[in-house]
Wavefront OBJ file of the C-alpha trace (Angstrom):
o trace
v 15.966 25.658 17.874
v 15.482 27.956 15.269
v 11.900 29.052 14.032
v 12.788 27.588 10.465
v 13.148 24.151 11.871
v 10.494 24.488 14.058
v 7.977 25.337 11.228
v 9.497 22.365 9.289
v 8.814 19.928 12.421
v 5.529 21.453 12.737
v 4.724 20.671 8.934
v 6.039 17.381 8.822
v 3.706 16.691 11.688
v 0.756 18.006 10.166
v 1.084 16.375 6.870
v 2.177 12.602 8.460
v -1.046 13.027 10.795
v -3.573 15.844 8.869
v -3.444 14.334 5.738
v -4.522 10.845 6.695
v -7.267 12.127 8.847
v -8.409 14.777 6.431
v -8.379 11.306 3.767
v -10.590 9.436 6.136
v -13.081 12.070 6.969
v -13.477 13.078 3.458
v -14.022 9.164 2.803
v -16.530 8.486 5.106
v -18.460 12.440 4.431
v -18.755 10.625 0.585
v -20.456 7.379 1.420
v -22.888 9.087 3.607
v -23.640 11.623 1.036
v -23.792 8.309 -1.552
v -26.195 6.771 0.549
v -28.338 9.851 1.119
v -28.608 9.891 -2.552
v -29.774 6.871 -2.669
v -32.468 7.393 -0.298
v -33.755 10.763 -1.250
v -34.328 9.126 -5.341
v -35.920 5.819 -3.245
v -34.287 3.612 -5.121
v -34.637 -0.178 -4.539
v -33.377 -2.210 -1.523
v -31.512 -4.133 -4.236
v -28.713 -0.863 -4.781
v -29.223 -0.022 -0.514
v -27.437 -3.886 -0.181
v -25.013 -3.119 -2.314
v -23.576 0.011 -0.382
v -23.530 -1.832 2.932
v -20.965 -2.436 5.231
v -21.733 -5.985 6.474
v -21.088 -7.206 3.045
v -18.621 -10.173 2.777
v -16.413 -10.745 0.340
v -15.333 -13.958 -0.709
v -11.760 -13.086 -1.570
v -11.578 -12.202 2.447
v -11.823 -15.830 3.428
v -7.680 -16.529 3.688
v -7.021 -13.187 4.599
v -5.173 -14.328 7.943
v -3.497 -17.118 6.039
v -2.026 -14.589 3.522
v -0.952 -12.154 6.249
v 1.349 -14.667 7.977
v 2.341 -16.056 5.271
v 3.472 -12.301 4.170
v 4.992 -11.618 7.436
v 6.311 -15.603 8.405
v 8.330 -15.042 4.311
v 9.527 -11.273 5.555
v 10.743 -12.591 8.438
v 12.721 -15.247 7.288
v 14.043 -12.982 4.714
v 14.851 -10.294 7.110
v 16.954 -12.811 9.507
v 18.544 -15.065 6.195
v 19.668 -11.482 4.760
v 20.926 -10.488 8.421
v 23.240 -13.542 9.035
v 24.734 -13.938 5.642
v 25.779 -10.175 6.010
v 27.353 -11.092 9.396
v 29.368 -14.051 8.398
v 30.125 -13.305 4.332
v 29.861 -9.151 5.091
v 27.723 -8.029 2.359
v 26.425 -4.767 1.675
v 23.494 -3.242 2.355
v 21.861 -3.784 -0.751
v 21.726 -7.761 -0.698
v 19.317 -7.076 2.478
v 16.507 -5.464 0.795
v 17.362 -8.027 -2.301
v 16.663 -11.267 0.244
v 13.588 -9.264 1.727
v 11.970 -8.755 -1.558
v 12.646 -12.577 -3.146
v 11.159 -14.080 0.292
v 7.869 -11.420 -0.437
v 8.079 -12.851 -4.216
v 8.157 -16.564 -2.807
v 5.297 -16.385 -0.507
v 3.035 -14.633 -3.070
v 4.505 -17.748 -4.912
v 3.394 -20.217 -2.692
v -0.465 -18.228 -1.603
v -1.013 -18.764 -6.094
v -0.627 -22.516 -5.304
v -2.437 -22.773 -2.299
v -4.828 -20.873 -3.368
v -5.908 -23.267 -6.713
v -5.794 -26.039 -4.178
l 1 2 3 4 5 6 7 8 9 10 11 12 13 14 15 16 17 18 19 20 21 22 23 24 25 26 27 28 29 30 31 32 33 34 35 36 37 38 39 40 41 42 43 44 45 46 47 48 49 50 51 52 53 54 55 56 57 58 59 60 61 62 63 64 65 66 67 68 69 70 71 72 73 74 75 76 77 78 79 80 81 82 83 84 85 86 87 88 89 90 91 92 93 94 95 96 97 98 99 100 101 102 103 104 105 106 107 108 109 110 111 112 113 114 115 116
């Protein structure tokens, strides 16, 4: 291995794990400086609630149902893509085509369940 592909490695390594960390610390080291803010100017308990953590959101409630519904559509289009490109031999690029009009179908069908 020579030292030019070991500094590469090494890179890619630190910039696929560092740079998500480094986006997560700096996240959290801003709300906490946000809240202290807030507490050191005393304002009311009114702007503290907003800033919490335990708040709910309401768009939250189907979150589950959306996330199978994402991943029951991918699936489908992920196995329909795979066996008409065994038995008709398509290309590649019909696979990603079947993927992303399953994707556009479920988001189809969470707009109608959702107005339910």
């Amino acid at each position: 291995m020579d030292i030019s592909e070991l500094i590469i490695s090494l890179g890619g390594l630190i910039f696929v794990f560092g740079l998500p960390a480094l986006i997560i610390f700096w996240s959290i080291s801003t709300k906490h400086r946000e809240r202290m803010r807030l507490i050191e100017r005393g304002f009311p308990e009114e702007i503290k609630q907003f800033f919490r953590e335990e708040k709910l959101s309401k768009d939250n409630t189907y979150r589950g149902l959306k996330l199978g519904l994402i991943f029951l559509f991918l699936g489908a289009g992920i196995i329909i893509a795979n066996l008409l490109y065994e038995i008709f031999e398509l290309e590649d690029g019909y696979t990603i085509g079947f993927v992303i009009l399953f994707l556009g179908l479920c988001l189809f069908d969470l707009l109608f369940d959702y107005k339910k």
